[in-house]
C-alpha positions in Angstrom: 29.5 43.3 -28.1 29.7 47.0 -28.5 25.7 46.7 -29.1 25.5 44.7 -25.8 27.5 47.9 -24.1 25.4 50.8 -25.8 22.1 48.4 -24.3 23.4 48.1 -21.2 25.1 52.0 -20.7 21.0 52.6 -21.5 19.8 50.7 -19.1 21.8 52.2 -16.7 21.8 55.7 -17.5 17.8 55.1 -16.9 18.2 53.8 -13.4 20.6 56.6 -12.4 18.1 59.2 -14.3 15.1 57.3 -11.8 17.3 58.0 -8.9 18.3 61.5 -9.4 15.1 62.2 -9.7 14.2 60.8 -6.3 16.7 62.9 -4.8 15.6 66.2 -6.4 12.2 65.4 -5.0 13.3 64.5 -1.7 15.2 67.8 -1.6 12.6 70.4 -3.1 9.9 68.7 -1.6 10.8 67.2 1.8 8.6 64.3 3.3 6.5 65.1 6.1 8.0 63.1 9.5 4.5 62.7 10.8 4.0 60.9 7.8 3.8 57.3 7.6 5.8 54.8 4.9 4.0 54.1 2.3 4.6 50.3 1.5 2.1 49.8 -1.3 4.6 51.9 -3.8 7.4 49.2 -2.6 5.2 46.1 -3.6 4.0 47.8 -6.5 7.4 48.1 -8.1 8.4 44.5 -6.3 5.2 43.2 -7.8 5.9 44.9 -11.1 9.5 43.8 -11.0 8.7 39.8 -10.9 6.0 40.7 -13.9 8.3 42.3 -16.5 10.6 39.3 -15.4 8.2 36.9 -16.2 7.7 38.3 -19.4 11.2 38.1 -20.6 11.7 34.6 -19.7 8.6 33.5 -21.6 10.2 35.5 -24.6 13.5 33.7 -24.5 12.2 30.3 -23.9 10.1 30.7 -26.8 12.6 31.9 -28.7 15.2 29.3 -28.1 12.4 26.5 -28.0 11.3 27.3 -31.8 15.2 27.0 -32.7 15.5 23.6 -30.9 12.2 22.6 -32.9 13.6 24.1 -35.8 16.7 22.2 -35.7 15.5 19.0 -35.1 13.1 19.4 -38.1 15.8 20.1 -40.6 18.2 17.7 -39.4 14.9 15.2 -39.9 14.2 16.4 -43.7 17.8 16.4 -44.8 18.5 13.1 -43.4 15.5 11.3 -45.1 16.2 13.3 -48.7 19.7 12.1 -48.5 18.3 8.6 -47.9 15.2 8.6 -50.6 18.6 9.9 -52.8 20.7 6.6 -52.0 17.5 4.6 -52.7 16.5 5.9 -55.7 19.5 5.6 -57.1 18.8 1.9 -57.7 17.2 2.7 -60.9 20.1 4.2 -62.4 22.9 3.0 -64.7 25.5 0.9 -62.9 27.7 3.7 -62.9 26.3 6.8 -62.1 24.5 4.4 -58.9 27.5 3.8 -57.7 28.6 7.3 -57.7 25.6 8.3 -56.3 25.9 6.1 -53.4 29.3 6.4 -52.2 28.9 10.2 -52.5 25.8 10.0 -50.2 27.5 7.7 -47.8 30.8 10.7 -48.3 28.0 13.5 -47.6 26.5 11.4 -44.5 29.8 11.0 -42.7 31.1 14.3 -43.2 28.0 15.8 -41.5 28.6 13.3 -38.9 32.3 13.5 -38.3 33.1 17.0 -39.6 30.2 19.5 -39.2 28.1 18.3 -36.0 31.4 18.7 -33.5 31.5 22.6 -35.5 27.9 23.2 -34.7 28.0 21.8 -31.2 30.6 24.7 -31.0 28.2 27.5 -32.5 30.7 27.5 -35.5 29.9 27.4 -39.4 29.3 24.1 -41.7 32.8 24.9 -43.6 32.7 24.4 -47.7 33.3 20.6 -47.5 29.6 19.8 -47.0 28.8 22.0 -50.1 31.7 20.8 -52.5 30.2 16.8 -51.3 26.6 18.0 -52.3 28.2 19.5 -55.5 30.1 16.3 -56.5 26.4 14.4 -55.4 24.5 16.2 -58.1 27.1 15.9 -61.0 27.2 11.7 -60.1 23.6 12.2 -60.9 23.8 12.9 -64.7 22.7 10.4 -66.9 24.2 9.9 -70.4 22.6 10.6 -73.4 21.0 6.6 -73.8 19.4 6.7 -70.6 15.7 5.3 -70.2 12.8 7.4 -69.7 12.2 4.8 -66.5 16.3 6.4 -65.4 14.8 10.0 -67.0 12.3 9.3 -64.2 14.5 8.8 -61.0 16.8 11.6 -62.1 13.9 14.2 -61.9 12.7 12.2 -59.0 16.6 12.7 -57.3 17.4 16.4 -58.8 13.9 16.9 -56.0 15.5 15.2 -53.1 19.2 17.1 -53.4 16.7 20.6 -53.7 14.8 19.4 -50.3 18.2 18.4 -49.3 20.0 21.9 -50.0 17.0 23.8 -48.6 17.2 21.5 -45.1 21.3 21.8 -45.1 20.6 25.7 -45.6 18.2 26.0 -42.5 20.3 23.3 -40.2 23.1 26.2 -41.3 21.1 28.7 -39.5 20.1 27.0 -36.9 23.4 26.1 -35.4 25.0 29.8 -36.1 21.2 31.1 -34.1 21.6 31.8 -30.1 20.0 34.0 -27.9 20.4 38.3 -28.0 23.2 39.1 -25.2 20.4 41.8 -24.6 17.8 39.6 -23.7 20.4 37.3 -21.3 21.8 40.3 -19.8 17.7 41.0 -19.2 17.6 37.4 -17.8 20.6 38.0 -15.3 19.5 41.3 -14.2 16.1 40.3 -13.9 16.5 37.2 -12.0 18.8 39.2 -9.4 16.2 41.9 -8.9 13.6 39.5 -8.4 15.2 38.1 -5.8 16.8 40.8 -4.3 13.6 42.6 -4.2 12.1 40.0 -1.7 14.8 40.8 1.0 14.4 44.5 0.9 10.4 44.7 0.9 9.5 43.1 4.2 11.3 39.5 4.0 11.8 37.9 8.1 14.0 35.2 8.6 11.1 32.9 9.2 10.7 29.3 7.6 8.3 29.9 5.6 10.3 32.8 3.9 13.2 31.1 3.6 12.0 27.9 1.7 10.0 30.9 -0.5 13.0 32.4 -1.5 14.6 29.1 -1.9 12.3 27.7 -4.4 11.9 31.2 -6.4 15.7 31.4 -6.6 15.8 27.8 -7.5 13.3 28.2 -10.3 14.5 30.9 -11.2 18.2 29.1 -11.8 16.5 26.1 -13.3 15.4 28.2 -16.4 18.0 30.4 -17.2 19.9 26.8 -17.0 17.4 25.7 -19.4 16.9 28.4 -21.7 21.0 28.1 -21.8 20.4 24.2 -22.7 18.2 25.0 -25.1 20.3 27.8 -26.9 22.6 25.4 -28.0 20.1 23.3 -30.5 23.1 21.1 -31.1 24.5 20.8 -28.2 25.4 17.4 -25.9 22.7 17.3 -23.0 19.1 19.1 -24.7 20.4 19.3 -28.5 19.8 17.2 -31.5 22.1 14.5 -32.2 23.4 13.2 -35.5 21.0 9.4 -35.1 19.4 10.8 -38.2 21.8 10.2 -40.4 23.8 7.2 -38.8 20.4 5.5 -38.8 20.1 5.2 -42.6 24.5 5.6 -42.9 25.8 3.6 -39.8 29.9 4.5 -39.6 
């Protein structure tokens, strides 16, 4: 937040520096009244304006799209490492497979109970996830007269937890990710002056105006609404959902 203030105290003590300097020049250097308006300068900055706008909104939805993709692709590798786990455990001892399995099956409902309503809230995993992952790789120790065919799914199960770990790490990340307040106080601003700016330069209340400023403010609404959507890579309407997992661990 106080970053967000120091951004936005710039941005404005710019604007006012701009307009002092407008009035300086007005006063040392008074127009001439035979002179006419000059309406180029006014579309240039209008024209300027909606440019630098459409820059920023690229920026964010290409940000907030890679964290989606990003999201979804973790949630995809976890899920399947934690179910090549459960399945490989078939070719361990009695014991240590049943260990295995009910602590996958623990793992999978925690994520889908516990930690997906935090992320859908922007908050972290919390250390239950990690203590089930813990308590999944000590179920995986063999005992000392294990078979080199058991040797073999251990090494082939100590790989999944690793892909595991690395996907839980990155799905950790993702949900604690959102956009800069900068860039959505750039969003706000800019999608106000955008519009704005078609009143002031030369705007009539014709039909054909009015259904242009409809749709631009419209579109304009429809992406910032999107880009908001799309912040939330876990969230209800645009988000990943937990299918992953309750695909290969039904409740």
């Amino acid at each position: 937040m106080p970053n967000t203030l120091q951004s936005l105290a710039v941005v404005v003590g710019a604007a006012m520096v701009a307009a002092a300097v407008v009035v300086v020049k007005g006063r040392l250097f008074p127009p001439d009244p035979d002179e006419e308006p000059r309406e180029d300068v006014a579309e240039y900055i209008s024209m300027m304006v909606g440019v630098l706008y459409a820059l920023v909104l690229g920026l964010a939805l290409v940000s907030v799209w890679e964290t989606s993709s990003s999201a979804s692709s973790h949630v995809q590798a976890e899920s399947s490492a934690l179910h090549e786990t459960y399945l490989l455990a078939e070719a361990l001892p009695p014991a240590e497979r049943a260990q295995v399995r009910a602590a996958s099956q623990q793992y999978a409902h925690q994520v889908v109970t516990t930690e997906w309503p935090r992320m859908t809230a922007g908050e972290s995993l919390g250390p239950e996830g990690w203590r089930t992952l813990e308590q999944l790789r000590a179920a995986s120790r063999l005992p000392a007269t294990a078979t080199p065919a058991q040797q073999l799914a251990l090494q082939e199960i100590l790989s999944q937890l690793g892909t595991l770990d690395e996907a839980r790490r990155g799905r950790e990340g993702d949900a604690q990710s959102s956009l800069s307040p900068v860039l959505w106080l750039g969003l706000i601003m800019g999608g106000v002056l955008t519009v704005a700016f078609m009143f002031i330069f030369g705007i009539r209340r014709s039909l054909t105006h009015i259904v242009m400023v409809m749709g631009l403010a419209g579109l304009i609404t429809f992406l910032v609404l999107l880009i908001r959507e799309l912040d939330a890579p876990f969230g209800d309407i645009l988000g990943t959902d937990p299918s992953a997992f309750t695909r290969y661990f039904p409740a």
